[in-house]
C-alpha positions in Angstrom: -22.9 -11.8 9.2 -23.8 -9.4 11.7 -22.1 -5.4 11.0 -18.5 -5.1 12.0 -17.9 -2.2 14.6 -14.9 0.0 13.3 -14.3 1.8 16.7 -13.7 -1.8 18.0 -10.5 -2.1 19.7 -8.0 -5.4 18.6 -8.3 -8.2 20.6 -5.3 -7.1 23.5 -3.1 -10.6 22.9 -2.9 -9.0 19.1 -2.0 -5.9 20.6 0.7 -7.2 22.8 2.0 -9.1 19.5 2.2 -6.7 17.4 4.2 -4.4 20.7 6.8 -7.5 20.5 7.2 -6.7 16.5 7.3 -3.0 16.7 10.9 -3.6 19.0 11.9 -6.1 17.1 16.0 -5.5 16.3 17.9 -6.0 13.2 19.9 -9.6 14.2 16.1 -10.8 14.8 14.6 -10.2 11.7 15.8 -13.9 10.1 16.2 -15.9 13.9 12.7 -15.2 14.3 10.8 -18.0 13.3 7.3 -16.7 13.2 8.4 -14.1 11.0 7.4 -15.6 7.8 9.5 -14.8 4.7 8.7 -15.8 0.8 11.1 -15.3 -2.0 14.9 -14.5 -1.4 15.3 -16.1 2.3 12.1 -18.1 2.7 11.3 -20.2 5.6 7.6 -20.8 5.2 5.9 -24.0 5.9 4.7 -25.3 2.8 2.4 -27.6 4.8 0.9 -24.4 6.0 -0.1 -22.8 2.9 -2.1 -24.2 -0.5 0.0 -23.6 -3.7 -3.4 -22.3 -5.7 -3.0 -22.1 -10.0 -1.0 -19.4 -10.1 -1.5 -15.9 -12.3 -0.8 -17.1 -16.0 1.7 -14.9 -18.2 -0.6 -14.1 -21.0 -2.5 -12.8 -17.9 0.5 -10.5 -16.6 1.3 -9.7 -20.4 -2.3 -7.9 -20.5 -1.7 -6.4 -17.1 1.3 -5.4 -17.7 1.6 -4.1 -21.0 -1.7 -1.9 -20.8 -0.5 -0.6 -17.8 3.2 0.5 -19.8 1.1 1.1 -22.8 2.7 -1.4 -24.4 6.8 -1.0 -23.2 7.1 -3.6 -21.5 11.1 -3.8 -22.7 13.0 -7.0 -20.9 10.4 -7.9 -18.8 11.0 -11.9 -18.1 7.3 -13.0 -17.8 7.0 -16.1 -15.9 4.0 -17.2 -14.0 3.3 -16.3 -10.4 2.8 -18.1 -7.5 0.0 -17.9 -5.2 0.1 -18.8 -1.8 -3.1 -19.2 0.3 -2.9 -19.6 3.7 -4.7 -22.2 6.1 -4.5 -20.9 9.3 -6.5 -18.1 7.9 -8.6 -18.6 5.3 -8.7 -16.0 2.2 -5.4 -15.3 2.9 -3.3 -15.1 -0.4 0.1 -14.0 -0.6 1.8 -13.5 -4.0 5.4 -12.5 -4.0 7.0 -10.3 -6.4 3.9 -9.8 -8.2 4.8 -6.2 -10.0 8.1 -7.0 -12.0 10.6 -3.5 -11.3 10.1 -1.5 -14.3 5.6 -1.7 -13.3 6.5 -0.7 -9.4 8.2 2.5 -10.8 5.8 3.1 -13.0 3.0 2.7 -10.3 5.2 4.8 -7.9 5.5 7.9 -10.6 2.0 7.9 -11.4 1.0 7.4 -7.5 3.4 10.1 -6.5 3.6 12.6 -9.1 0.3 12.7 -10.2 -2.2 11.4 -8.0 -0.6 12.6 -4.6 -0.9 16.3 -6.3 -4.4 16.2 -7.4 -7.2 18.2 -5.0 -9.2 15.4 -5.9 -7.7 13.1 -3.4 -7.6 14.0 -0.4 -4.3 13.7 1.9 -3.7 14.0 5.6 -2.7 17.3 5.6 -5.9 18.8 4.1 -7.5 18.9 7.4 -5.5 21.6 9.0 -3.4 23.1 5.8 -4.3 24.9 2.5 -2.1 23.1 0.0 -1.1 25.0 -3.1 -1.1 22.8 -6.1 2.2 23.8 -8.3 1.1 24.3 -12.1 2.4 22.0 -14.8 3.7 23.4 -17.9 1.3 22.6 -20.5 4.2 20.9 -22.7 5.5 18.5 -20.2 3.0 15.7 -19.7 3.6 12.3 -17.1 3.9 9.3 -18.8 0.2 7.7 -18.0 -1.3 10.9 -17.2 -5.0 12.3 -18.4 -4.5 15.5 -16.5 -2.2 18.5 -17.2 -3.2 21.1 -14.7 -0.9 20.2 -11.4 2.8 19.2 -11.5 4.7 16.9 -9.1 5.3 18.1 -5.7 8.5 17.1 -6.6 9.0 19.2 -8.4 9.0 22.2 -6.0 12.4 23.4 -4.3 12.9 21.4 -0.9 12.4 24.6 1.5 9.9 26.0 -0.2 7.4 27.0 2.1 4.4 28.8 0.1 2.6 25.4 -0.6 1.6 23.8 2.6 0.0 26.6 4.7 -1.9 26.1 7.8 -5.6 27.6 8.2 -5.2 28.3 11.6 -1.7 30.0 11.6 -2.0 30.1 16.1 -2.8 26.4 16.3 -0.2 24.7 13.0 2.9 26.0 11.3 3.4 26.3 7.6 5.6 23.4 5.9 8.1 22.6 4.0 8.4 20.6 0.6 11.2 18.7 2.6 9.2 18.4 5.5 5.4 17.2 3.8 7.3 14.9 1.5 9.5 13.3 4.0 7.3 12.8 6.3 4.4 14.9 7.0 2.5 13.6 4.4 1.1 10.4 5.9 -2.0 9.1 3.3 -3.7 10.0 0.6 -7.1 8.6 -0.5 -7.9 7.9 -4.3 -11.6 7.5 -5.4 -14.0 6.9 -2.5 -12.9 10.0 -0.1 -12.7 8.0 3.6 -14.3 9.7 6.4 -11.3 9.0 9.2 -13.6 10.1 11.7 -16.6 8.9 11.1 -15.5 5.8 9.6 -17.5 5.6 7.1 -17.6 6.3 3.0 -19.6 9.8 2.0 -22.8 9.0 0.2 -22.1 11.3 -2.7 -20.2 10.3 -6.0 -16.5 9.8 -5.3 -14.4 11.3 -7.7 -13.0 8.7 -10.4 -10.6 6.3 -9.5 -7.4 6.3 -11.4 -8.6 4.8 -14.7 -4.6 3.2 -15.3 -4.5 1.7 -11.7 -7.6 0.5 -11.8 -7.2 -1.3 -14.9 -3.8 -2.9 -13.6 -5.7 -4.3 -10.4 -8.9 -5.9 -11.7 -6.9 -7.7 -14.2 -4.8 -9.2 -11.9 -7.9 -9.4 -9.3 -10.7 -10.0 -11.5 -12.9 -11.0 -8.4 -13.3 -7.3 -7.2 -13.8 -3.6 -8.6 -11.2 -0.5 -7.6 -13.7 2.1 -6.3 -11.3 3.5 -3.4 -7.6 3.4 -2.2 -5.4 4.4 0.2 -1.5 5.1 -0.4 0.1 4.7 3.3 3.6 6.6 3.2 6.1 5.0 5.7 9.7 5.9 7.1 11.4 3.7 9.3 10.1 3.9 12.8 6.2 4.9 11.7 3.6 1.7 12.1 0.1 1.1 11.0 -2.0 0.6 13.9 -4.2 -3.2 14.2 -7.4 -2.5 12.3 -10.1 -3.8 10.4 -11.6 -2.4 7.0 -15.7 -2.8 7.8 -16.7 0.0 6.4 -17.4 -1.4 2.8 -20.6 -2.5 1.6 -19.5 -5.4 0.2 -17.1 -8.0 1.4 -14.8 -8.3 -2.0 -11.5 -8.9 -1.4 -8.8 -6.2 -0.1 -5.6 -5.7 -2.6 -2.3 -4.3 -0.7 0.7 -3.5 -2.9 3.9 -2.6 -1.9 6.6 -0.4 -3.1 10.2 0.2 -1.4 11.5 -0.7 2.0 10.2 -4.3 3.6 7.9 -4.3 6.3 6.5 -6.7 8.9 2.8 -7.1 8.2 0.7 -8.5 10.9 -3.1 -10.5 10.1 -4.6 -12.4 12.7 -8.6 -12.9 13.8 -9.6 -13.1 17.7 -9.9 -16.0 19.1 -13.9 -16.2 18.5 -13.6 -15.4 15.1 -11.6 -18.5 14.5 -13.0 -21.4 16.5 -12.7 -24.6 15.4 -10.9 -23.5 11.8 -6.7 -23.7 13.7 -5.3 -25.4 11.1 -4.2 -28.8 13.0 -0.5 -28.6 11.8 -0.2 -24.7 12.7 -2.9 -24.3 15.5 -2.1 -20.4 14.6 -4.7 -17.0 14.7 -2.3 -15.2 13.3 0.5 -14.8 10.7 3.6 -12.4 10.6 4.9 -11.4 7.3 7.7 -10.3 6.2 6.5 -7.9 2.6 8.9 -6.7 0.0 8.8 -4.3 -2.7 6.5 -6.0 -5.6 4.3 -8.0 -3.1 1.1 -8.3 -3.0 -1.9 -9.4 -0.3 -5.0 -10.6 -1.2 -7.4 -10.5 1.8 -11.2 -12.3 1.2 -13.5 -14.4 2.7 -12.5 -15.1 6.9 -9.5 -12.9 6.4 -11.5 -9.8 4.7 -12.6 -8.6 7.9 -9.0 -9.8 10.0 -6.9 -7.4 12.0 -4.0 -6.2 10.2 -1.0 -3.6 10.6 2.6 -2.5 10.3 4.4 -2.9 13.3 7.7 -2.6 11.6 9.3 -0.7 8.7 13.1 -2.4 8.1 15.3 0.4 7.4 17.9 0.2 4.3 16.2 -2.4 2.2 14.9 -0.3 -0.4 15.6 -2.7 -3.7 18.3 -0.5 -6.0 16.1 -0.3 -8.7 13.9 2.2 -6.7 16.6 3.6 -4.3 17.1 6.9 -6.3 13.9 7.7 -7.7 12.2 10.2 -8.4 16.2 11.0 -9.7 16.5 8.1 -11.7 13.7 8.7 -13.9 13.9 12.6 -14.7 16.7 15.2 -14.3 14.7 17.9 -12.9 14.2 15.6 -9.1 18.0 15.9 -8.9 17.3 17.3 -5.4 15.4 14.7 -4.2 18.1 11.7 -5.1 17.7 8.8 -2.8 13.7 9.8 -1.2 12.6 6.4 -1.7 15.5 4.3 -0.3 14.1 5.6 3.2 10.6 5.1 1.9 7.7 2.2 2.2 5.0 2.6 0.3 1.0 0.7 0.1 -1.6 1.4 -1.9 -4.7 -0.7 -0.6 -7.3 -1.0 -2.8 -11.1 -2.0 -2.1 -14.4 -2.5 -3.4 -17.0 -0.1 -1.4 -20.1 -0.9 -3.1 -22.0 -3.0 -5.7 
């Protein structure tokens, strides 16, 4: 397979597609027969989609309960579907993969500690010096192999000595409130993504969570964690059509989610897929509707598809993550209710052999 440009722009019938999604209104969202929904709702086409053997339990048990060391409390193990697609093959959905109490778990250890860590680097180190606050030595996150930076959470709301700019004429300084709901955009774990060169660094990365990665290639045995990116989304932001060609290997993508739904958009131009529209479908593309727990798998013809978020549906954070970071420690009092406004994706990939 010849190399992938990544400055290519989307085929422009994806584009005007994924336009059409982007305004799509609330009393549309179940009328709208394209937009495909699994689990609570579901209107997919089982004649579209291969029912493959799903993940077993003893398989989730180990995923699981190294991932809780062990607590995995009420957890009702059952096994869990997998959905491959035909229209697009390497396609695999698998609904409500990550049971509640392993999506707050993720989202603690993804937001409090990794987010905070100057080894991964976010959005905003471009054009901001960001002051990591200090943990006190006794209080340690569950999951956590390093001490030295505390929660971003845990600094007052309109505190502004954290997020400064290094070019005070050109960007203003920040406030917690203001990086946390919604300046802060990405952050990259392991491989460090060069946005503007598209393209991974040749130096070592710095390590890839050690928990997380464990918890995805058990699940995902096919490929290894080496990089991620954790997309942070409000209601109204989008993820633009792309493709991930950067890697030097074609193992499968893993997408996550956590927190509000969101319409997810996959298609391959018109070249890409001749002669493989499934008869019954004669479909390029496929328009998801992803809720917290979800998962994506993306290989073979899809690896290399165009994908994005036009759409993040406001007010369907599920309970069990509306409050956090509240819910799980006193000391986030004042930060009650961040998620239920909140979507967010870790993407994980293989960059090299």
């Amino acid at each position: 397979m010849a190399p992938l440009n990544p400055h290519e722009a989307p085929p422009q019938d994806l584009k005007d597609l994924f336009k059409k999604y982007q305004k799509l209104k609330p009393d549309q969202y179940v009328q709208d027969e394209d937009l495909i929904r699994f689990g609570p709702q579901e209107n997919f086409d089982s004649e579209a989609y291969d029912v493959s053997s799903p993940i077993s339990t003893s398989q989730l048990q180990e995923a699981f309960g190294d991932f809780l060391h062990g607590e995995i409390g009420d957890i009702a193990f059952s096994e869990c579907p997998i959905y491959s697609s035909r229209a697009l093959p390497g396609l695999v959905i698998l609904p409500s993969l990550l049971p509640p109490p392993v999506q707050k778990e993720l989202l603690s250890r993804l937001m409090h500690r990794d987010m905070s860590d100057p080894k991964h680097k976010t959005n905003l180190d471009f054009h901001h010096v960001i002051v990591r606050p200090q943990k006190d030595a006794s209080i340690k996150s569950a999951g956590s192999t390093r001490e030295e930076h505390a929660s971003f959470f845990s600094l007052p709301p309109f505190a502004t000595e954290s997020f400064l700019p290094k070019d005070p004429d050109v960007h203003k300084p920040y406030t917690t409130k203001q990086v946390l709901e919604k300046k802060m955009r990405w952050i990259t774990l392991g491989g460090q993504y060069d946005w503007t060169r598209k393209e991974y660094p040749e130096e070592e990365p710095p390590d890839f969570p050690h928990d997380i990665a464990r918890l995805v290639e058990t699940l995902f045995p096919e490929m290894k964690a080496q990089a991620a990116i954790v997309n942070l989304y409000s209601p109204g932001d989008t993820l633009s059509l792309h493709r991930d060609v950067s890697e030097e290997v074609d193992r499968g993508l893993v997408s996550i989610s956590l927190g509000c739904d969101c319409i997810f958009m996959v298609g391959l131009g018109t070249s890409a897929l001749a002669g493989e529209q499934h008869p019954s479908t004669n479909s390029r593309y496929l328009i998801l509707r992803l809720r917290s727990g979800d998962a994506v798998y993306m290989s073979k013809d899809a690896r290399y598809a165009w994908h994005g978020v036009p759409k993040i549906i406001a007010g369907t954070c599920p309970a069990y993550l509306a409050n956090w970071p509240a819910d799980v420690e006193s000391e986030y009092e004042s930060w009650r209710g961040w998620m239920s406004s909140k979507r967010i994706n870790l993407n994980i990939r293989q960059m090299r052999e």
